[in-house]
C-alpha positions as semicolon CSV with decimal commas, in nm:
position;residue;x (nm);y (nm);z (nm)
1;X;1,457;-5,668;-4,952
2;X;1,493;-6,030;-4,854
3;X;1,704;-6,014;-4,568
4;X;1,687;-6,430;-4,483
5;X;1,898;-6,537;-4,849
6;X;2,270;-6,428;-4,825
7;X;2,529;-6,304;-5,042
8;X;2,886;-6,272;-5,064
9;X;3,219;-6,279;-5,294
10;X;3,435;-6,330;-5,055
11;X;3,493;-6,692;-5,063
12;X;3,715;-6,932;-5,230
13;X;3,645;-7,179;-5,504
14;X;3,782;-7,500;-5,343
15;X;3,561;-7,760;-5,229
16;X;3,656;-7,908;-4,886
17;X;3,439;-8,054;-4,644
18;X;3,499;-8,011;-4,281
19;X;3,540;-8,271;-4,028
20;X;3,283;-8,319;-3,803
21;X;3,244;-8,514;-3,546
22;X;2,955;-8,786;-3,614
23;X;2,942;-8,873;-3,236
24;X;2,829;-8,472;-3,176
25;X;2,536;-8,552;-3,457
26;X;2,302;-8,718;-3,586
27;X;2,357;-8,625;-3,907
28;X;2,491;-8,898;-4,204
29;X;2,683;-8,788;-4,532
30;X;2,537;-9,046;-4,771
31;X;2,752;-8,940;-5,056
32;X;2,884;-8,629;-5,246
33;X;2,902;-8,535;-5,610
34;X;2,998;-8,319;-5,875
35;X;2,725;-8,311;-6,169
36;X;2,864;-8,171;-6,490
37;X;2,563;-8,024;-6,713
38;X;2,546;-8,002;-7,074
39;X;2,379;-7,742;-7,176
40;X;2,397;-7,849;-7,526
41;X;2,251;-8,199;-7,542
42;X;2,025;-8,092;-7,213
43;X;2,209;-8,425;-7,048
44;X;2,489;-8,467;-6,743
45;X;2,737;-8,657;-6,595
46;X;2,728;-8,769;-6,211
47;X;3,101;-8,802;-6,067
48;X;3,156;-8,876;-5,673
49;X;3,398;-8,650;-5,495
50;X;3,646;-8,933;-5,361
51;X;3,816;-8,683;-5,129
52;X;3,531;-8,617;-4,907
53;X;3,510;-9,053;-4,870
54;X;3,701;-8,994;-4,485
55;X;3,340;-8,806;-4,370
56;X;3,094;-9,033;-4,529
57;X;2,948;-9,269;-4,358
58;X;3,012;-9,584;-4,572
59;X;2,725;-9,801;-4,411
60;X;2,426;-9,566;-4,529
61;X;2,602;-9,473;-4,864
62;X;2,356;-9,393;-5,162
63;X;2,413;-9,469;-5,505
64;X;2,460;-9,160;-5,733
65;X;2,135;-8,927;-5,742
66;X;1,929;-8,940;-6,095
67;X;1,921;-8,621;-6,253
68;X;1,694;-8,577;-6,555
69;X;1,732;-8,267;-6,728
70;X;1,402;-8,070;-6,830
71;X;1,498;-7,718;-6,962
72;X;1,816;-7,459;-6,973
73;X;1,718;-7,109;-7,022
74;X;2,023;-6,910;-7,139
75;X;1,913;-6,574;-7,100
76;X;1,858;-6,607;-6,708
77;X;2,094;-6,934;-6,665
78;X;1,911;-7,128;-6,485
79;X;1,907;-7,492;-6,566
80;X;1,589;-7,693;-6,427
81;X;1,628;-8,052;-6,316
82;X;1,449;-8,349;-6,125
83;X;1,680;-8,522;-5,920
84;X;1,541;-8,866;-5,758
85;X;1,768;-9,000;-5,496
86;X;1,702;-9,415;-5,387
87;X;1,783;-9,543;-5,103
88;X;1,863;-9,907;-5,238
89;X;1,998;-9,996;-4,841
90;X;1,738;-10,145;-4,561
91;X;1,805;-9,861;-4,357
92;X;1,557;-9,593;-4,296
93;X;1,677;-9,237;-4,268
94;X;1,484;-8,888;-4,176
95;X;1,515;-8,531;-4,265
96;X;1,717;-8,608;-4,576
97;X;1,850;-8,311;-4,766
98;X;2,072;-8,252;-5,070
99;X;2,314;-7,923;-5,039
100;X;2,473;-7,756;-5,328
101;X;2,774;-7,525;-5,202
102;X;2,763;-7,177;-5,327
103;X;3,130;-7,143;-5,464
104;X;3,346;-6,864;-5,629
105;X;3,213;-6,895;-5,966
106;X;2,828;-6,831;-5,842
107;X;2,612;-7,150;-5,855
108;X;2,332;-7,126;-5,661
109;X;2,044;-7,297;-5,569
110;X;1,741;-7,083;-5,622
111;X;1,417;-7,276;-5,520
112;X;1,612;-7,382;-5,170
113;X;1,372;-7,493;-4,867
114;X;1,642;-7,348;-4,665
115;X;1,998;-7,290;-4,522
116;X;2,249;-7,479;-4,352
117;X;2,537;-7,428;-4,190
118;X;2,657;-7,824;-4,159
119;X;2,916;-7,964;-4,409
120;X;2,996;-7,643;-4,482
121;X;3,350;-7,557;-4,639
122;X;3,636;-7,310;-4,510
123;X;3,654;-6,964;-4,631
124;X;3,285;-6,988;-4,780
125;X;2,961;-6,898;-4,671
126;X;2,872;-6,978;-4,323
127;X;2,573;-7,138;-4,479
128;X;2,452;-7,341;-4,792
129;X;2,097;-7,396;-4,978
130;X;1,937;-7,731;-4,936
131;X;1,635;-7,906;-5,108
132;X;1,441;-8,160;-4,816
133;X;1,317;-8,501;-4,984
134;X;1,065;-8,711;-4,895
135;X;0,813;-8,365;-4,742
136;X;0,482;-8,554;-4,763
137;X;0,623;-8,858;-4,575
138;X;0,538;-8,847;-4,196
139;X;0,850;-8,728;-4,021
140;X;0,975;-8,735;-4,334
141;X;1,103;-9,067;-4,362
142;X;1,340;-9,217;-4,593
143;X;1,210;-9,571;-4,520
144;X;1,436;-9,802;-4,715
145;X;1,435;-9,928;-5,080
146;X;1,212;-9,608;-5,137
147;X;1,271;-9,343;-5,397
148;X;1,169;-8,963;-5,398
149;X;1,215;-8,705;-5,654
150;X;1,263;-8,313;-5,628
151;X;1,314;-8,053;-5,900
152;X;1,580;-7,813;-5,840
153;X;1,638;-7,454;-6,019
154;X;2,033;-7,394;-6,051
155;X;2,190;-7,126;-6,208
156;X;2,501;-7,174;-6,393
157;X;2,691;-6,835;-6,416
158;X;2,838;-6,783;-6,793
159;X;2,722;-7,143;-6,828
160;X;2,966;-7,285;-6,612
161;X;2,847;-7,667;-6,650
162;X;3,019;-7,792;-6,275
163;X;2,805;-7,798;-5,949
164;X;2,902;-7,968;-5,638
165;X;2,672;-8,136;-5,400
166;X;2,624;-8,342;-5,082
167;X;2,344;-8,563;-4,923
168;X;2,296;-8,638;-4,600
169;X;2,014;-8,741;-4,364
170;X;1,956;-8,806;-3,979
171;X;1,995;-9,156;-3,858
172;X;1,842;-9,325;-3,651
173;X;1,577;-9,052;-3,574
174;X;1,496;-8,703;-3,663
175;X;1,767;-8,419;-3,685
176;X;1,771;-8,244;-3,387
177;X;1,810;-7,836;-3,510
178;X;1,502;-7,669;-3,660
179;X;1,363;-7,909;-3,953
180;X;1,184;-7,605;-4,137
181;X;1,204;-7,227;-4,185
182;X;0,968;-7,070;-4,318
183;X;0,699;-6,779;-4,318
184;X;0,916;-6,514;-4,319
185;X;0,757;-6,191;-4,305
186;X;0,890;-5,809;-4,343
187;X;0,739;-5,494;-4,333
188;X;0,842;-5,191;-4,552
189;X;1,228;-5,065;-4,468
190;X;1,339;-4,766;-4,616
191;X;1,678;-4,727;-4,723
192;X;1,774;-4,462;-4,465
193;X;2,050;-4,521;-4,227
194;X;1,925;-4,624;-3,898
195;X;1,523;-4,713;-4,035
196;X;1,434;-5,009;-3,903
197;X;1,096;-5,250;-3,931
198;X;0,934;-5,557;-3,786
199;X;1,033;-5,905;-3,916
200;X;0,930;-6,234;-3,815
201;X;0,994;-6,569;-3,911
202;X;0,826;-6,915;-3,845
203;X;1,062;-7,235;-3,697
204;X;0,929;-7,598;-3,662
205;X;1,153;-7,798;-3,434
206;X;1,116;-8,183;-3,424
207;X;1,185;-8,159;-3,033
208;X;1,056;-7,804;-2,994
209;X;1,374;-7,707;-2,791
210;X;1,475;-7,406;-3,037
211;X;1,655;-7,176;-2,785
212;X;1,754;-6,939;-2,983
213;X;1,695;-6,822;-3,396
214;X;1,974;-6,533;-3,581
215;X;1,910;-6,374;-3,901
216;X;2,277;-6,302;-4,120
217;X;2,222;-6,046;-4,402
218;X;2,505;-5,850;-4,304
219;X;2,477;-5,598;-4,590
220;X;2,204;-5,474;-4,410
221;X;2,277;-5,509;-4,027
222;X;2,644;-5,405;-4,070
223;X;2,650;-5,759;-3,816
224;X;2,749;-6,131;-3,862
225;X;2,442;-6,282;-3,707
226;X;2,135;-6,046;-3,503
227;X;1,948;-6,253;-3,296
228;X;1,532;-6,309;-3,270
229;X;1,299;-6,267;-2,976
230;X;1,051;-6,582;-2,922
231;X;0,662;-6,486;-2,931
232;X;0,533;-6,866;-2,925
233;X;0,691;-7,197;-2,959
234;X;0,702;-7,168;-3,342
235;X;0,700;-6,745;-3,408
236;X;1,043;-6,590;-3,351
237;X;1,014;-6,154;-3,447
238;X;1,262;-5,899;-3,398
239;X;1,317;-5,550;-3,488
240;X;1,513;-5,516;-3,834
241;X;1,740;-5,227;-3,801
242;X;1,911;-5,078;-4,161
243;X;2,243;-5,020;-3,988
244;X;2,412;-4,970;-4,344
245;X;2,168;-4,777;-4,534
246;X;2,108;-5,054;-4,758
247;X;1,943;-4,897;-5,056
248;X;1,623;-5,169;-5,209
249;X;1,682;-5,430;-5,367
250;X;1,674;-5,832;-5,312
251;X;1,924;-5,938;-5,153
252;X;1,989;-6,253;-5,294
Protein backbone atom coordinates (compact mmCIF):
# COMPACT_ATOMS: atom_id res chain seq x y z
CA UNK A 1 0.00 0.00 0.00
CA UNK A 2 1.10 3.55 -0.65
CA UNK A 3 -0.72 5.40 1.78
CA UNK A 4 1.05 9.15 0.84
CA UNK A 5 -0.73 9.26 -3.13
CA UNK A 6 -4.56 9.82 -2.85
CA UNK A 7 -7.57 8.84 -4.56
CA UNK A 8 -11.00 9.79 -5.00
CA UNK A 9 -14.21 10.10 -7.45
CA UNK A 10 -15.86 12.33 -5.72
CA UNK A 11 -15.04 15.51 -7.36
CA UNK A 12 -16.30 17.60 -10.09
CA UNK A 13 -14.90 18.24 -13.52
CA UNK A 14 -14.86 22.08 -13.54
CA UNK A 15 -11.76 23.90 -13.36
CA UNK A 16 -11.85 26.92 -10.96
CA UNK A 17 -9.13 28.36 -9.16
CA UNK A 18 -9.61 29.75 -5.77
CA UNK A 19 -8.84 33.13 -4.59
CA UNK A 20 -6.14 33.53 -2.49
CA UNK A 21 -4.87 36.09 -0.94
CA UNK A 22 -1.23 36.99 -2.38
CA UNK A 23 -0.53 39.26 0.69
CA UNK A 24 -0.95 35.78 3.01
CA UNK A 25 1.87 34.18 0.44
CA UNK A 26 4.58 34.15 -1.17
CA UNK A 27 3.50 32.22 -3.74
CA UNK A 28 3.09 33.73 -7.70
CA UNK A 29 0.69 32.14 -10.41
CA UNK A 30 2.84 32.73 -13.49
CA UNK A 31 0.27 31.44 -15.84
CA UNK A 32 -2.25 28.55 -16.41
CA UNK A 33 -3.01 26.29 -19.33
CA UNK A 34 -4.88 23.73 -20.93
CA UNK A 35 -2.59 21.43 -23.28
CA UNK A 36 -4.61 19.42 -25.74
CA UNK A 37 -2.53 16.16 -26.84
CA UNK A 38 -2.69 14.39 -29.99
CA UNK A 39 -2.20 11.19 -29.67
CA UNK A 40 -2.20 10.67 -33.28
CA UNK A 41 0.46 12.96 -34.74
CA UNK A 42 2.37 12.63 -31.08
CA UNK A 43 2.02 16.77 -31.16
CA UNK A 44 -0.20 19.43 -28.86
CA UNK A 45 -1.68 22.54 -28.57
CA UNK A 46 -0.93 25.06 -25.55
CA UNK A 47 -4.15 27.31 -24.78
CA UNK A 48 -4.12 29.79 -21.58
CA UNK A 49 -7.08 29.55 -19.28
CA UNK A 50 -8.22 33.38 -19.50
CA UNK A 51 -10.58 32.91 -16.54
CA UNK A 52 -8.05 32.25 -13.97
CA UNK A 53 -6.19 35.95 -15.42
CA UNK A 54 -7.92 37.79 -11.89
CA UNK A 55 -5.21 35.39 -9.70
CA UNK A 56 -2.19 35.69 -11.82
CA UNK A 57 0.16 37.84 -11.10
CA UNK A 58 0.61 39.78 -14.41
CA UNK A 59 4.19 41.20 -13.55
CA UNK A 60 5.99 37.65 -13.34
CA UNK A 61 3.79 36.11 -16.17
CA UNK A 62 5.56 33.29 -18.27
CA UNK A 63 5.10 32.69 -21.75
CA UNK A 64 3.35 29.33 -22.58
CA UNK A 65 5.46 26.17 -21.35
CA UNK A 66 7.19 24.03 -24.39
CA UNK A 67 5.95 20.69 -24.49
CA UNK A 68 7.68 18.21 -26.80
CA UNK A 69 6.05 15.06 -27.11
CA UNK A 70 8.29 11.77 -26.88
CA UNK A 71 5.99 8.66 -26.72
CA UNK A 72 2.08 7.63 -26.07
CA UNK A 73 1.64 4.16 -24.96
CA UNK A 74 -2.01 3.15 -25.51
CA UNK A 75 -2.24 0.12 -23.65
CA UNK A 76 -1.34 1.85 -20.19
CA UNK A 77 -2.27 5.61 -21.39
CA UNK A 78 0.27 7.30 -20.38
CA UNK A 79 1.63 9.96 -22.62
CA UNK A 80 5.42 11.04 -21.87
CA UNK A 81 6.48 14.63 -22.39
CA UNK A 82 9.37 17.23 -21.72
CA UNK A 83 8.03 20.38 -20.82
CA UNK A 84 10.71 23.41 -20.63
CA UNK A 85 9.29 26.46 -19.06
CA UNK A 86 11.54 30.12 -19.72
CA UNK A 87 11.46 32.68 -17.77
CA UNK A 88 12.00 35.42 -20.58
CA UNK A 89 11.35 38.33 -17.50
CA UNK A 90 14.51 39.79 -15.32
CA UNK A 91 12.95 38.54 -12.37
CA UNK A 92 14.27 35.67 -10.45
CA UNK A 93 11.85 33.28 -8.84
CA UNK A 94 12.38 30.06 -6.36
CA UNK A 95 10.69 26.84 -5.72
CA UNK A 96 8.91 26.91 -9.06
CA UNK A 97 6.43 24.13 -9.68
CA UNK A 98 3.95 23.17 -12.42
CA UNK A 99 0.51 21.47 -11.02
CA UNK A 100 -1.78 19.45 -13.11
CA UNK A 101 -5.35 19.18 -11.32
CA UNK A 102 -6.64 15.72 -11.00
CA UNK A 103 -10.25 16.21 -12.48
CA UNK A 104 -13.41 14.00 -13.03
CA UNK A 105 -12.29 12.34 -16.08
CA UNK A 106 -8.89 10.93 -14.29
CA UNK A 107 -5.69 12.72 -15.50
CA UNK A 108 -3.07 12.31 -13.36
CA UNK A 109 0.29 13.05 -12.94
CA UNK A 110 2.25 9.94 -12.22
CA UNK A 111 6.04 10.78 -11.76
CA UNK A 112 4.88 13.86 -9.24
CA UNK A 113 7.71 15.17 -6.71
CA UNK A 114 4.80 15.82 -4.56
CA UNK A 115 1.39 17.25 -3.40
CA UNK A 116 -0.11 20.45 -2.90
CA UNK A 117 -2.85 21.78 -1.52
CA UNK A 118 -2.45 25.62 -3.01
CA UNK A 119 -4.49 26.68 -6.12
CA UNK A 120 -6.48 24.00 -5.53
CA UNK A 121 -10.18 23.94 -6.97
CA UNK A 122 -13.67 23.49 -5.06
CA UNK A 123 -15.22 20.18 -4.75
CA UNK A 124 -11.81 18.38 -5.81
CA UNK A 125 -9.09 16.91 -4.11
CA UNK A 126 -7.73 18.72 -1.22
CA UNK A 127 -4.46 18.28 -2.98
CA UNK A 128 -2.79 18.20 -6.52
CA UNK A 129 0.57 16.57 -8.06
CA UNK A 130 3.34 18.93 -8.91
CA UNK A 131 6.67 18.55 -10.87
CA UNK A 132 9.61 21.17 -9.08
CA UNK A 133 11.92 22.83 -11.89
CA UNK A 134 15.10 24.02 -11.70
CA UNK A 135 16.24 20.87 -8.62
CA UNK A 136 20.00 21.13 -9.25
CA UNK A 137 19.95 24.96 -8.95
CA UNK A 138 20.95 26.16 -5.40
CA UNK A 139 17.74 27.06 -3.64
CA UNK A 140 16.40 26.25 -6.63
CA UNK A 141 16.45 29.36 -8.39
CA UNK A 142 14.67 30.49 -11.35
CA UNK A 143 17.25 33.26 -12.02
CA UNK A 144 15.90 35.19 -14.97
CA UNK A 145 16.14 34.69 -18.80
CA UNK A 146 16.96 30.97 -17.76
CA UNK A 147 15.25 27.90 -19.07
CA UNK A 148 14.76 24.37 -17.39
CA UNK A 149 13.19 21.32 -18.69
CA UNK A 150 11.29 18.35 -16.88
CA UNK A 151 9.67 15.24 -18.31
CA UNK A 152 6.34 14.48 -17.05
CA UNK A 153 4.34 10.97 -17.24
CA UNK A 154 0.44 11.78 -17.69
CA UNK A 155 -2.12 9.48 -18.16
CA UNK A 156 -4.94 10.24 -20.35
CA UNK A 157 -7.99 8.03 -19.35
CA UNK A 158 -9.79 6.55 -22.70
CA UNK A 159 -7.39 8.96 -24.39
CA UNK A 160 -8.97 11.94 -23.27
CA UNK A 161 -6.46 14.51 -25.08
CA UNK A 162 -7.33 17.76 -22.39
CA UNK A 163 -5.11 18.40 -19.24
CA UNK A 164 -5.16 21.48 -17.23
CA UNK A 165 -2.25 23.03 -15.55
CA UNK A 166 -0.81 25.91 -13.47
CA UNK A 167 2.71 27.37 -12.66
CA UNK A 168 3.65 29.18 -10.00
CA UNK A 169 6.80 30.00 -8.00
CA UNK A 170 7.84 31.95 -4.73
CA UNK A 171 8.88 35.50 -5.13
CA UNK A 172 11.06 37.21 -3.80
CA UNK A 173 12.53 34.31 -1.69
CA UNK A 174 11.92 30.73 -0.97
CA UNK A 175 8.32 29.29 -0.27
CA UNK A 176 7.83 29.11 3.14
CA UNK A 177 5.86 25.36 3.68
CA UNK A 178 7.97 22.20 3.33
CA UNK A 179 9.96 22.45 -0.17
CA UNK A 180 10.35 18.49 -0.38
CA UNK A 181 8.72 15.23 0.73
CA UNK A 182 10.22 12.50 0.42
CA UNK A 183 11.61 9.10 1.91
CA UNK A 184 8.61 7.70 2.78
CA UNK A 185 8.87 4.49 4.41
CA UNK A 186 6.18 1.66 5.50
CA UNK A 187 6.40 -1.47 7.06
CA UNK A 188 4.16 -4.52 6.23
CA UNK A 189 0.18 -3.80 7.12
CA UNK A 190 -2.07 -6.48 6.90
CA UNK A 191 -5.42 -6.02 5.74
CA UNK A 192 -7.14 -6.77 9.08
CA UNK A 193 -9.30 -4.26 10.69
CA UNK A 194 -7.54 -2.48 13.37
CA UNK A 195 -3.59 -3.80 12.18
CA UNK A 196 -1.56 -1.12 12.23
CA UNK A 197 2.45 -0.48 11.33
CA UNK A 198 5.20 2.08 11.54
CA UNK A 199 5.51 4.78 8.83
CA UNK A 200 7.76 7.56 8.48
CA UNK A 201 8.36 10.17 6.16
CA UNK A 202 11.26 12.69 5.49
CA UNK A 203 10.38 16.83 5.26
CA UNK A 204 13.00 19.50 4.21
CA UNK A 205 11.83 22.94 5.21
CA UNK A 206 13.63 26.04 3.74
CA UNK A 207 13.16 27.74 7.30
CA UNK A 208 13.05 24.49 9.26
CA UNK A 209 9.88 25.71 11.17
CA UNK A 210 7.65 22.56 10.09
CA UNK A 211 5.29 22.37 13.14
CA UNK A 212 3.35 19.94 12.22
CA UNK A 213 3.18 17.01 9.04
CA UNK A 214 -0.61 14.86 8.27
CA UNK A 215 -0.83 11.95 6.10
CA UNK A 216 -4.63 11.78 4.04
CA UNK A 217 -5.28 8.27 2.61
CA UNK A 218 -8.57 8.10 4.02
CA UNK A 219 -9.45 4.70 2.51
CA UNK A 220 -7.27 3.43 4.93
CA UNK A 221 -7.55 5.60 8.17
CA UNK A 222 -11.37 5.91 7.84
CA UNK A 223 -9.92 9.94 8.65
CA UNK A 224 -9.47 13.18 6.60
CA UNK A 225 -5.96 13.96 7.69
CA UNK A 226 -3.87 11.74 10.83
CA UNK A 227 -1.23 13.64 12.04
CA UNK A 228 2.84 12.69 12.47
CA UNK A 229 5.03 12.73 15.54
CA UNK A 230 8.55 14.65 14.98
CA UNK A 231 11.77 12.38 15.70
CA UNK A 232 14.40 15.09 14.32
CA UNK A 233 14.16 18.27 12.47
CA UNK A 234 13.69 16.45 9.12
CA UNK A 235 12.08 12.67 10.28
CA UNK A 236 8.37 12.88 11.08
CA UNK A 237 6.93 8.75 12.05
CA UNK A 238 3.71 7.76 13.29
CA UNK A 239 1.83 4.69 13.86
CA UNK A 240 -0.35 3.67 10.68
CA UNK A 241 -3.50 2.24 11.94
CA UNK A 242 -5.88 0.12 9.13
CA UNK A 243 -9.06 1.59 10.59
CA UNK A 244 -11.04 0.29 7.40
CA UNK A 245 -9.64 -3.00 6.74
CA UNK A 246 -8.19 -1.87 3.62
CA UNK A 247 -7.46 -5.04 1.75
CA UNK A 248 -3.58 -4.61 -0.43
CA UNK A 249 -3.25 -2.90 -2.99
CA UNK A 250 -1.62 0.64 -4.16
CA UNK A 251 -3.43 3.11 -3.42
CA UNK A 252 -2.94 5.36 -6.07
Amino acid sequence: MNPTIPVSDDYDSGFLINKINEGETNHQISGSWTVEFDIETLSCEVRALRDTSAHINLSGFLPAPGIHVNSYDPVNQIIDVDVTINNSTPYTGYDLRLIIFTDGVGHKLLNFDDWTGLFDKPGGLPINPFKTFAKSETNRVFTGMTQHTENLLIRLPGGNPSVSFLVEASYPGNCEEPYEIDSFTQEVLKDQSGSSTGVSVTVRDWQNNTNSVDLYCPQITGQTLVPFAQSDPELWEMSLVNNTGAIAGAYT
